[in-house]
N, C-alpha and C positions, 0 to 999 in steps of 0.2 A: 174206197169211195164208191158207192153207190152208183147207177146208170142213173144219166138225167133225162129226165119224162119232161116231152115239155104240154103242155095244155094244148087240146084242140083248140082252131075258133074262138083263141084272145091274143090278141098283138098288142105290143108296146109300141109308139112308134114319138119319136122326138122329134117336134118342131122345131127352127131356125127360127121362127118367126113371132116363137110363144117367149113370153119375158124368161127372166131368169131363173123365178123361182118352179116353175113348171118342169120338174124333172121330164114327163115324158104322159105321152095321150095313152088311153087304153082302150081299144075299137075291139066289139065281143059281137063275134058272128052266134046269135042267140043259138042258133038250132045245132051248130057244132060243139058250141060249149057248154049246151042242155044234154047233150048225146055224151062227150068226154066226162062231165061232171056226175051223171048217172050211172059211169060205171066205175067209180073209183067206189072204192071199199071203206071209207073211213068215213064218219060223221063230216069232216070239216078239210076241206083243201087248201091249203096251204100255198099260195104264189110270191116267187119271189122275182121282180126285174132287173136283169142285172146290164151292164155294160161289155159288149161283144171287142174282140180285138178288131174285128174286123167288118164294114157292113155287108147284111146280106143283099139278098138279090134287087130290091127297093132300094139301097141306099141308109137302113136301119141300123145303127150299131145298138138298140136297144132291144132285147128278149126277153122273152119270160118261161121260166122253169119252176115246176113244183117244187118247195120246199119239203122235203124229205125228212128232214134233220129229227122233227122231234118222234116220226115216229121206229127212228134206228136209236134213237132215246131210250124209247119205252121197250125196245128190243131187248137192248143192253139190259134195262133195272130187271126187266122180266127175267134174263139170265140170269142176274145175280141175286134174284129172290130164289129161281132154282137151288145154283149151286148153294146158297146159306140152309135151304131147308135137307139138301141135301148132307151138311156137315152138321145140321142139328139132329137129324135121324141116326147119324153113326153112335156108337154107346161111347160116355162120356169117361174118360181114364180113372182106373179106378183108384181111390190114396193108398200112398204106401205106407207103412208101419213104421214109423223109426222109433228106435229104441232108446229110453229114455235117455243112456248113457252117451248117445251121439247127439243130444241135443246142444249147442254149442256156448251157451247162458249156465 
């Protein structure tokens, strides 16, 4: 598994106070998460919130980490488009001759 990144300058934080259906608030400190988001490499970031065992320093058991996943995805397929063109470039077995007399019909 992968190290987890978590986002500059975006918190999740869950309300006691907010009904039920409100999983959890999300407070974006604009200039930290213009600054983290400008330096990731990918078109599109990927955030996931997840639920902590334990809260942190506020009292939050809710966080937030970059989802990762799809592009250890795209890692994976990209190996395995390697290694296929690598076993389509090997020379293909050549037929062997049998003699008509071992044909079993």
């Amino acid at each position: 598994m992968a190290k987890k990144t978590y986002p500059k300058g975006i918190y999740a934080n869950r309300s006691d106070k907010a009904p039920g259906f409100v999983r959890s608030n999300v407070k974006i400190d604009n200039a930290k998460a213009v600054e983290f988001l400008q330096a990731q490499t990918t078109p599109f970031t990927h955030l996931t919130i997840l639920e902590g065992h334990e809260p942190d320093e506020y009292g939050n058991l809710d966080y937030i980490c970059v989802d990762d996943y799809k592009m250890e995805l795209e890692a994976k397929k990209a190996q395995e488009g390697i290694n296929s063109a690598r076993q389509s470039a090997q020379p293909a077995p050549q037929p062997q001759d049998i003699p008509e007399d071992d044909i079993p019909f």
